[in-house]
C-alpha positions as CSV (number, residue, x, y, z in Angstrom):
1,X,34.1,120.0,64.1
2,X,32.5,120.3,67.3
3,X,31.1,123.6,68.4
4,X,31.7,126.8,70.6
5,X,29.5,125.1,73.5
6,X,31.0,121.4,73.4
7,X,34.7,123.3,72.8
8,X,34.3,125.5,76.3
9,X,32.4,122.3,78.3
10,X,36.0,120.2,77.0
11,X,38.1,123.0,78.0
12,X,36.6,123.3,81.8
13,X,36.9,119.7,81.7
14,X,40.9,120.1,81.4
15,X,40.4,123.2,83.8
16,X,39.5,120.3,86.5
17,X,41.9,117.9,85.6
18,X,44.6,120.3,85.9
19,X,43.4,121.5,89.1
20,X,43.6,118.5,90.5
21,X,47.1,117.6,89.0
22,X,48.7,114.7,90.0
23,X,47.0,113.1,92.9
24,X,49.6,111.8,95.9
25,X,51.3,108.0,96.8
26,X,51.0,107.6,100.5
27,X,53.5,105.5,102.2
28,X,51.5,102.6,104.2
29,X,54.3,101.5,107.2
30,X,55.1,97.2,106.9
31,X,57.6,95.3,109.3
32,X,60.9,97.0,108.0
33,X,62.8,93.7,107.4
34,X,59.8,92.6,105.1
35,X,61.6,94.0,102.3
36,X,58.2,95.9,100.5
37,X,57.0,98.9,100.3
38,X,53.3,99.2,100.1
39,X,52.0,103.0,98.5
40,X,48.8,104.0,98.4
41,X,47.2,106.3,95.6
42,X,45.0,108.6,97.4
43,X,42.2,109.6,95.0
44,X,40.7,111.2,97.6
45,X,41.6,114.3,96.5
46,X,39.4,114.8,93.1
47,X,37.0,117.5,94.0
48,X,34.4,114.3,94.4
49,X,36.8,112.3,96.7
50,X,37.2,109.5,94.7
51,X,38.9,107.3,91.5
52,X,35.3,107.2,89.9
53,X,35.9,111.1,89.3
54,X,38.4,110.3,86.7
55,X,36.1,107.7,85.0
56,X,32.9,110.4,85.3
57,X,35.0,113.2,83.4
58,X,36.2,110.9,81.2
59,X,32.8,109.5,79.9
60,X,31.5,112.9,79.8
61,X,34.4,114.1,77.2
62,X,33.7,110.7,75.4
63,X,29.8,112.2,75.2
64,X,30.8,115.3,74.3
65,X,33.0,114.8,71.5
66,X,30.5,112.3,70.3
67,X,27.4,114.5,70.1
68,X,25.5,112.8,72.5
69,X,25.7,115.4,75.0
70,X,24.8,119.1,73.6
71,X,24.4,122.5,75.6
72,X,21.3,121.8,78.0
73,X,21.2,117.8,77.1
74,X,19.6,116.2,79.8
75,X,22.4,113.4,81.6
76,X,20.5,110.2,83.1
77,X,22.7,107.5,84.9
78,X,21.8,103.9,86.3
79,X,24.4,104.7,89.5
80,X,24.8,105.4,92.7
81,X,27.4,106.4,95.4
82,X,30.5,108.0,94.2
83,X,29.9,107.7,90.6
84,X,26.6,109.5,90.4
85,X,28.4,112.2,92.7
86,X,30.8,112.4,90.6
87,X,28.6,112.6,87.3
88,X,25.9,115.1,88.9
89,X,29.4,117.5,89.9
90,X,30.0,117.3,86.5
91,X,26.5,118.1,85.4
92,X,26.4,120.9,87.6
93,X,29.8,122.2,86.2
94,X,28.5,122.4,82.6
95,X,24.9,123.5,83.3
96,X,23.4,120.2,82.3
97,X,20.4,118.5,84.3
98,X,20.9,115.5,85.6
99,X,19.7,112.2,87.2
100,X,20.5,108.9,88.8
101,X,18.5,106.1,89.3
102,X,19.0,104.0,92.1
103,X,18.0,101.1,93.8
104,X,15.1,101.9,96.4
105,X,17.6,101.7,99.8
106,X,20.5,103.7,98.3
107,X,21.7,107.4,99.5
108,X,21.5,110.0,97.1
109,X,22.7,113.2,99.3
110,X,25.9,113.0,97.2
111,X,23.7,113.9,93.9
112,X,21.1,116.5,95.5
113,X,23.8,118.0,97.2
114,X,25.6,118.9,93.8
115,X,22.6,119.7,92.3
116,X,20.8,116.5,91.0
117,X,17.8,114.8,91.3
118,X,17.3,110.8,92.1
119,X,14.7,108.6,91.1
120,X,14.2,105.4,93.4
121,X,13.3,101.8,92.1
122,X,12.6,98.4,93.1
123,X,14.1,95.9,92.6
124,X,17.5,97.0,92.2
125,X,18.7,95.5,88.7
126,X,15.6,97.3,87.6
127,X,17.7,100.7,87.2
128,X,19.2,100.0,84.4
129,X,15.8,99.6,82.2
130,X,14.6,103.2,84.3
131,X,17.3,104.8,83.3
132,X,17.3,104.1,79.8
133,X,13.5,104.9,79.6
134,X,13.5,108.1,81.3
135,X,16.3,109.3,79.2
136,X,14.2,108.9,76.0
137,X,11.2,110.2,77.7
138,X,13.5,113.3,78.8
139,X,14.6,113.7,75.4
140,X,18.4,113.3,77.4
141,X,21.1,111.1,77.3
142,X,21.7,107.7,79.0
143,X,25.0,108.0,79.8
144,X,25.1,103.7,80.8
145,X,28.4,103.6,82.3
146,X,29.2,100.2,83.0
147,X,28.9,100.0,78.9
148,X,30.4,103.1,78.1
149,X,33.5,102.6,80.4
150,X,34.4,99.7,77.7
151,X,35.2,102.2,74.8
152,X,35.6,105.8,76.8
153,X,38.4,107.7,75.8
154,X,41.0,108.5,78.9
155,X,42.3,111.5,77.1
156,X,45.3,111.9,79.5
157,X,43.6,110.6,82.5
158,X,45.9,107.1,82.6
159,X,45.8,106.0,86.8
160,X,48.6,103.8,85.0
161,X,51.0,106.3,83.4
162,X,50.8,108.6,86.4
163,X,51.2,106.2,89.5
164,X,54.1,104.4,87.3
165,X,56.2,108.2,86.8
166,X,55.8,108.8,90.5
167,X,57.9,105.6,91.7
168,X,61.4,104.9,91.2
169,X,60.8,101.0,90.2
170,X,58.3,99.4,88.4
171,X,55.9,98.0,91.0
172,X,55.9,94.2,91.6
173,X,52.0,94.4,91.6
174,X,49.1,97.3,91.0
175,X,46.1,96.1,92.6
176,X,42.9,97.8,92.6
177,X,39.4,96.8,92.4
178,X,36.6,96.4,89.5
179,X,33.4,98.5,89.2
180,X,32.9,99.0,85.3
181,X,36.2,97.8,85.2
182,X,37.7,100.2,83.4
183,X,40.1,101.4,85.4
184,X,41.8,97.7,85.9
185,X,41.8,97.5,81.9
186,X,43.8,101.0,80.9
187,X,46.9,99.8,84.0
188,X,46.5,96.0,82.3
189,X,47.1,97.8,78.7
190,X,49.4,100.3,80.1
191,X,51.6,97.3,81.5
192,X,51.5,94.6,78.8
193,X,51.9,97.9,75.6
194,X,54.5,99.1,77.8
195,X,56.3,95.7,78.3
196,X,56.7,96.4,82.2
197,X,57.2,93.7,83.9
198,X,54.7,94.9,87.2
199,X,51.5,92.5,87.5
200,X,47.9,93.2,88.1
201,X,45.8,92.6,90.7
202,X,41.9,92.6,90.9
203,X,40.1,92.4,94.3
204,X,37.0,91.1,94.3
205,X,34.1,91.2,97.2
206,X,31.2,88.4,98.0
207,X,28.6,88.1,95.4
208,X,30.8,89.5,92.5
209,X,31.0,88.1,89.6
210,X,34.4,88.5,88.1
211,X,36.7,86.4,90.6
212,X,34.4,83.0,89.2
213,X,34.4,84.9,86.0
214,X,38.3,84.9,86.0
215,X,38.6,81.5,87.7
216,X,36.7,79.7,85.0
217,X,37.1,82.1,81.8
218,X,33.3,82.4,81.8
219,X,33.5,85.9,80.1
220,X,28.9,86.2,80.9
221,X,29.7,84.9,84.3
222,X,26.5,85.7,86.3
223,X,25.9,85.7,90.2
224,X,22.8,87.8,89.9
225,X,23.6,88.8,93.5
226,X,24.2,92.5,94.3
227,X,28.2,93.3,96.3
228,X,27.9,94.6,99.2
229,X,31.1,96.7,98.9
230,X,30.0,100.2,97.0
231,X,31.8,100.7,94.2
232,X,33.0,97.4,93.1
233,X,31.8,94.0,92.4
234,X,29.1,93.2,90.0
235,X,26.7,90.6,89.6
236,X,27.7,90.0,86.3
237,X,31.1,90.3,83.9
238,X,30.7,93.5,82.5
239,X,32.0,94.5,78.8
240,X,34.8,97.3,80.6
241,X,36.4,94.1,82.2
242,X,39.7,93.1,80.2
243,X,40.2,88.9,81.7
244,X,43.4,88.5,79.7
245,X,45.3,91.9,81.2
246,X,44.2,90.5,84.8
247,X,47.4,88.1,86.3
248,X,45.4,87.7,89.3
249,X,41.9,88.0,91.0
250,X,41.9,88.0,94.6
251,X,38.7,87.1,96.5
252,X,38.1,89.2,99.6
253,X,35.6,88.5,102.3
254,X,33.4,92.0,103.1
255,X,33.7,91.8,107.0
256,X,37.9,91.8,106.1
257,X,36.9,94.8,104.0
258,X,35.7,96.6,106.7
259,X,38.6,95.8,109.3
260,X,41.0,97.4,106.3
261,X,38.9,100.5,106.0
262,X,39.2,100.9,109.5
263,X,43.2,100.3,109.5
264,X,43.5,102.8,106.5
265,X,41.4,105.3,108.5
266,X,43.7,104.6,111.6
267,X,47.0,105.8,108.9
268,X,45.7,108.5,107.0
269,X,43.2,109.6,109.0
270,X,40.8,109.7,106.1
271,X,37.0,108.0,106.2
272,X,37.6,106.3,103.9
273,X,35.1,103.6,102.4
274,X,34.6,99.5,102.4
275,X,36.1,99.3,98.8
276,X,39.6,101.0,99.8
277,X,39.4,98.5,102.3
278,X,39.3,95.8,99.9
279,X,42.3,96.8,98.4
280,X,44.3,96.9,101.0
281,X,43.6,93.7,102.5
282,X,44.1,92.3,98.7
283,X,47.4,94.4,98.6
284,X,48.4,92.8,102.0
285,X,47.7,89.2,101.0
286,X,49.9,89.7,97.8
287,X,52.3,90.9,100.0
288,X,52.2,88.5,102.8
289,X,53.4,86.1,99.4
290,X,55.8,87.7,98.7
291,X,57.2,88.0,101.7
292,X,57.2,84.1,102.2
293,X,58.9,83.6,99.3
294,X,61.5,86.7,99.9
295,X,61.0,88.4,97.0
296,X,61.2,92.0,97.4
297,X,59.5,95.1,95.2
298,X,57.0,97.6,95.8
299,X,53.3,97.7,95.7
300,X,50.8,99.9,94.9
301,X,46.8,99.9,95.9
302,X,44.0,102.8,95.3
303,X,42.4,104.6,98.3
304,X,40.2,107.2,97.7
305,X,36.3,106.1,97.7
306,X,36.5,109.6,100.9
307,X,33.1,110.6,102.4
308,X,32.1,111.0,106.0
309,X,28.9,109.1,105.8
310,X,31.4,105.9,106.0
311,X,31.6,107.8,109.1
312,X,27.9,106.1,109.9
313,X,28.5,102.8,107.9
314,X,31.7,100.8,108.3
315,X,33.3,103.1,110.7
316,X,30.3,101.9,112.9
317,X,30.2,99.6,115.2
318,X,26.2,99.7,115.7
319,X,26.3,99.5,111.6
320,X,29.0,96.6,111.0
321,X,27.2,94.5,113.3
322,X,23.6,95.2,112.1
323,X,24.9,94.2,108.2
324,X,26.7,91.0,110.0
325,X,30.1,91.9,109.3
326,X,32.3,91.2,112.1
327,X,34.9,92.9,111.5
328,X,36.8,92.1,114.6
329,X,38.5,88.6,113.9
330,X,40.4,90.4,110.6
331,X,41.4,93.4,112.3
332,X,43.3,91.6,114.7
333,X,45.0,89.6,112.2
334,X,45.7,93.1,111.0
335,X,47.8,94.0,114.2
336,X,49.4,90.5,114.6
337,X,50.7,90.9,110.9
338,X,51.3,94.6,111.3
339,X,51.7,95.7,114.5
340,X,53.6,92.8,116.6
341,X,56.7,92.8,114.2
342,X,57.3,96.5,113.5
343,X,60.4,97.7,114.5
């Protein structure tokens, strides 16, 4: 039995789940003759503008029903960008403090601005050892999401079961990328329990860890080098990360990131950020394959990582070049491949 506080905090969790409803497939315009459509999920729409809100009210529900998280429990996250956002929105919603612990260089307006505090640390893979500490000290709970992601209950919150009921066809390939990797996972389980004969993609950016991981089956493949690409990519396989439900990881350079954030921006019109980049470029390569070999189907990519400080990052000339991403090489590949042969 859990009780009258933990029932109300799981029922305005549903309350925002349901607001939301069923988040939209954008149509993203290829050659007409290629034969594919491409759809992007736009996430973008969660009250925190991204796919991590999913994942954030998920392991909250998970902590909930579990008993780690009581009325005025203290929440304390190793995480930045849009999963502490979206885990200090949640916070905020069910009166709990909270804080994230970030490396020394990272933003956290997304946190204070919903209500949270940050606590900066050097060097960066130090966070995870801060967190954990200042959770005991607080008498809180370290929520450690990369970990938690592994065993968090979705409770109705499948990316899976609700992309696949909004197309017509079973998609020749989902493709997203890999944070925790949770998300990746539920659509590999969702697929293979479901016998559907749709493939997944991963996308992976420099430094990560799970493209050599994959490659070589080296399930503690390390890099011990931080992505660049917020949100995804990880210096080392992390527990969340399902290899055997993964047909195939796709390397992605950052600079071609960038270019595809860009290109989305240019379509939707949203700022969106480097790792919806990433999956599009990834999406287009598959594509491009497919196309070669004249095989026909749809698929399906995640946008939704929506903010306008990309406005200042890879949106930004002055910014792209400072980091040394030229970006300008893949986006004209871009408009050769897209542009030149559209009807």
């Amino acid at each position: 039995m859990i009780d009258t506080w933990a029932a109300e905090a799981i029922a305005r969790l549903d309350e925002d789940m349901a607001r939301t409803g069923l988040t939209p497939l954008r149509s993203f315009p290829l050659p007409a003759d290629w034969g594919v459509r491409l759809w992007l999920k736009d996430e973008s729409v969660h009250p925190t503008g991204s796919l991590k809100h999913r994942l954030a009210r998920a392991l909250f529900r998970t902590a909930i029903t579990a008993g780690h998280i009581t009325q005025g429990t203290a929440v304390v996250d190793a995480a930045g960008g849009m999963m502490a956002a979206a885990q200090a929105y949640f916070a905020r919603m069910l009166g709990l403090p909270y804080t994230a612990v970030m490396p020394r260089k990272s933003s956290g307006e997304g946190v204070e601005r919903l209500g949270g505090t940050c606590r900066y640390v050097h060097p960066p893979l130090a966070v995870y050892g801060e967190a954990a500490k200042l959770a005991e000290e607080m008498g809180g709970h370290y929520m450690d999401y990369y970990s938690s992601a592994a065993t968090v209950d979705w409770h109705g919150e499948s990316l899976a079961e609700e992309l696949l009921d909004q197309v017509d066809q079973c998609p020749a390939w989902i493709v997203v990328g890999a944070g925790t990797g949770a998300t990746s996972a539920a659509i590999g389980h969702h697929l293979r329990e479901r016998r559907l004969p749709g493939r997944l993609a991963v996308v992976d950016p420099e430094n990560s860890a799970y493209f050599p991981g994959w490659t070589t089956g080296a399930a503690d493949y390390t890099t011990g080098m931080l992505s660049r690409i917020e949100g995804i990519g990880r210096p080392r396989m992390e527990p969340a990360f399902a290899s055997s439900l993964v047909d195939l990881v796709v390397p992605v350079p950052d600079a071609a990131s960038v270019a595809a954030a860009r290109r989305v921006r240019e379509v939707t019109g949203l700022a969106v950020g480097p790792a919806s980049g990433t999956n599009l470029w990834g999406a287009l390569e598959l594509i491009i394959r497919m196309h070669a070999r004249g095989e026909r189907g749809d698929v399906i990519t995640v946008i939704g990582d929506v903010s306008e400080r990309h406005l200042r990052t890879c949106h930004d000339d002055v910014w792209a070049e400072a980091a040394g991403l030229d970006w300008r090489p893949h986006a004209a590949r871009l408009a050769r491949l897209l542009d030149s042969e559209r009807p």
